[in-house]
C-alpha positions, 0 to 999 in steps of 0.5 A, a space after each residue: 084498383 081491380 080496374 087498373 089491374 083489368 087494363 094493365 092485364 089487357 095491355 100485357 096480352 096486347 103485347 104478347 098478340 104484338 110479339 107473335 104478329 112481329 118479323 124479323 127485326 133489322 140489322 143491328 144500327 151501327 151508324 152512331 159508331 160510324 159518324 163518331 170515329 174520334 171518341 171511339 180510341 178511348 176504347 181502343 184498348 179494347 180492340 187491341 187487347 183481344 186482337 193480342 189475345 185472339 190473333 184479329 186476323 184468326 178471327 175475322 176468318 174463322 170465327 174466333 172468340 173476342 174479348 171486351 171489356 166491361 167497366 161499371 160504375 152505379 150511383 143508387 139513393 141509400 147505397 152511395 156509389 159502387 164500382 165494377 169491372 169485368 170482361 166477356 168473352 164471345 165465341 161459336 160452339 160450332 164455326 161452320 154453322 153460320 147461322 149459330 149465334 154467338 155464345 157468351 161468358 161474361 164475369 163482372 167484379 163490383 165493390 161498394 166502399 160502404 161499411 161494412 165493405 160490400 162485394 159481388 161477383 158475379 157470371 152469366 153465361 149463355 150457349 147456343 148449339 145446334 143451330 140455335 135449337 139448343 140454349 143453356 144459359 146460368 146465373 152463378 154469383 156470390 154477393 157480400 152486400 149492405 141491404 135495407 129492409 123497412 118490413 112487409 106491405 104498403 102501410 110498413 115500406 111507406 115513407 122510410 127513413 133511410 137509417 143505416 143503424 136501423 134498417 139495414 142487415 148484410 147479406 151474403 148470397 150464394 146463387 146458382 140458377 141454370 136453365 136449359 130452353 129448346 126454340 119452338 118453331 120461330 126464332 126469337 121463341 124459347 122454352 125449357 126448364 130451370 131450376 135454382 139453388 141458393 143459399 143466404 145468410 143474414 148477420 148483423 140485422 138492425 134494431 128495426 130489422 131483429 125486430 120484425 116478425 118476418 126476419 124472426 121466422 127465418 130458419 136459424 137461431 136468434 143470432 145467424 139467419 139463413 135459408 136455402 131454396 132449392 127449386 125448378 120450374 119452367 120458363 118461356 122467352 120470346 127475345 127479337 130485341 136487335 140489342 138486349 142493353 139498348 134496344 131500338 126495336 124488338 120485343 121481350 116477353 118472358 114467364 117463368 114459374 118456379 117451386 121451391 121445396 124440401 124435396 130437393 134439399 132446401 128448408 123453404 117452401 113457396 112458389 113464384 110466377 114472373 112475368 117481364 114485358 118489354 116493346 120498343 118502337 122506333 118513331 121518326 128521326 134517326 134515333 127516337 125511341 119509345 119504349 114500355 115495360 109491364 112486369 109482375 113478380 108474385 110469391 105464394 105459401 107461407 114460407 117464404 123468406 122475407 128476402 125473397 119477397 117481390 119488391 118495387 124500387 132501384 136502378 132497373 126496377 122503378 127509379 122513383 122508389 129506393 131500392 126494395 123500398 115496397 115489399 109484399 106477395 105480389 107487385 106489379 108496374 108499368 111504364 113507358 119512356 121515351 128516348 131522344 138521341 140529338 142530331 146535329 149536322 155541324 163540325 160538333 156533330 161528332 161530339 154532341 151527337 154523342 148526347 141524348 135524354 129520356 123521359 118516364 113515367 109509370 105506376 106500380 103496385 103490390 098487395 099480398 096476391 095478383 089480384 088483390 093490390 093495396 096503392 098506387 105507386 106513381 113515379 116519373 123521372 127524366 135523365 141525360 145519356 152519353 154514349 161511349 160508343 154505339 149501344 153502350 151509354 152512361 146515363 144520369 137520372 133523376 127520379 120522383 114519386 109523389 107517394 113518398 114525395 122523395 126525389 133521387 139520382 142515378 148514375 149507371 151503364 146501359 137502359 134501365 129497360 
């Protein structure tokens, strides 16, 4: 096991060599949008609605804001399907400076039709100012959702029986994390400071989950659960991805290290380090695209609540294992997945080349300190993609892991790295 930390360790500090080794990548690819005019009226909507709004000829002058749209639709094993919709707004802090990148207010609305009903709001905005020397962004959401728990460590979380009237608890969560960065000498460079206050309740747990030692030292009394975490930290993010939702070239890599405390106001203590590693490299052909991802998430102290444990499993975080199925200190994954765009020359092109697949496969791990893991978690998976338009894709999934030998779908908007 310590051999295979060593070597995903190895692969990290690789990438980030890779990062500062790399130059500015290449404009954005558009030419999917380009060779499939026809099935982009079905967002025309859009377009007309922020010409309506912003006036389109205002804009394309003077660099004013936009408006788009931002439907979802996600299907995850355990939770059925849930809808959302929303919209973002884009914008320049300064129109004259015409190096300054766009700044963003997205806000995004998603139900699931379980029961209880589920719901979540939730907005990410990000500024830029001063030539980009200066980003603010911040994660602002509430969420009212049905969660699973089936406890802490691998011998507890393997082979769950996905049993609503056992394992589940609803959730209601209250966040508010923002983060304030400078550039450091390149472009794609950031870092700063952040801090985070959030506040969760935990009512109606089931029999598995009233039961289990970590739920029972939340901070409460035996019939409402809750804690509060207060707590800042420091963050680095080096981003040359050409487009964050699907990428085609670039590199993320970003490390952040936070400490809850008392101090500031909360009832927790403990601290947390993350690291997301994230590289794509476009191969021969038009649209082939092989991408990897290392992450690690760690815990420390003996306070923390259960659900602010690392996990492994969901939509964006290991397809083959269901979501927060793996729950300790400290996980770690890697995988890379490889991603095909079809390319047809013939009066169907416009429709075919709408079509493209992927295939992943990784290994992932968790323990109770960063050095110190307990199993493998192999998984592998393939899936279908349909772009809408260009960079923005519906894709179906279909994941396996052979620990738990279970196999699940997935339906969802965008990569899931």
């Amino acid at each position: 096991m310590k051999h295979s930390f060593i070597i995903t360790i190895y692969m990290l500090v690789a990438g980030i060599a890779t990062v500062f080794a790399q130059r500015q990548t290449a404009p954005v690819d558009s030419t999917l949008l380009q060779e499939n005019p026809a099935l982009d009226r079905l967002l025309q909507l859009q377009s007309d609605l922020s010409d309506f709004v912003f006036k389109d000829e205002e804009r394309l002058l003077h660099r004013n804001a936009s408006f788009r749209f931002l439907p979802s639709i996600r299907r995850t094993p355990g939770y059925g399907f849930s809808f959302g919709l929303g919209g973002a707004v884009s914008f320049y802090t300064d129109k004259t400076d015409l190096r300054l990148r766009r700044s963003e207010v997205p806000l995004a609305v998603s139900v699931a039709f379980t029961k209880p009903f589920s719901y979540q709001i939730a907005c990410e905005p990000t500024f830029y100012f001063a030539g980009n020397a200066l980003r603010l962004s911040a994660t602002i959401s509430y969420r009212d959702w049905l969660e699973y728990y089936f406890g802490v460590g691998y011998k507890t979380c393997h082979n769950p029986q996905y049993e609503k009237k056992r394992y589940t608890y609803e959730s209601a969560l209250t966040r508010f994390k923002p983060s304030l960065q400078f550039r450091m000498g390149n472009d794609y460079l950031y870092g700063g400071i952040v801090a985070e206050v959030w506040h969760e309740q935990v009512n109606n747990p089931e029999q598995f989950v009233a039961a289990d030692t970590h739920f029972r030292q939340l901070t409460g009394n035996t019939s409402r659960h809750s804690a509060t975490g207060t707590g800042a930290g420091l963050n680095i993010t080096y981003d040359s991805r050409d487009v964050p939702n699907d990428a085609y070239r670039g590199t993320l890599l970003s490390a952040e290290t936070m400490l809850y405390t008392t101090a500031l106001g909360g009832n927790t203590r403990y601290g947390t380090l993350t690291v997301d590693y994230r590289q794509y490299v476009r191969l021969r052909g038009r649209k082939q695209v092989l991408a990897w991802n290392i992450t690690s998430n760690n815990v420390f102290g003996n306070n923390v609540p259960f659900m602010r444990y690392a996990t492994i499993g969901g939509l964006n975080n290991f397809r083959g294992y269901y979501n927060y199925q793996y729950r300790d200190k400290s996980m770690l994954t890697a995988q890379v997945e490889y991603r095909y765009w079809l390319q047809v020359n013939s009066q169907w092109g416009v429709l075919l080349n709408r079509f493209g697949f992927a295939v992943w496969a990784g290994s992932g791990a968790i323990g109770t300190n960063p050095v110190r893991y307990e199993a493998l978690l192999p998984q592998a998976g393939a899936g279908v993609r349909f772009a809408l338009r260009d960079r923005l894709n519906f894709r179906f999934d279909v994941a396996h892991n052979p620990i738990d030998h279970d196999t699940m779908w997935y339906i969802s908007f965008s990569e899931s790295f």
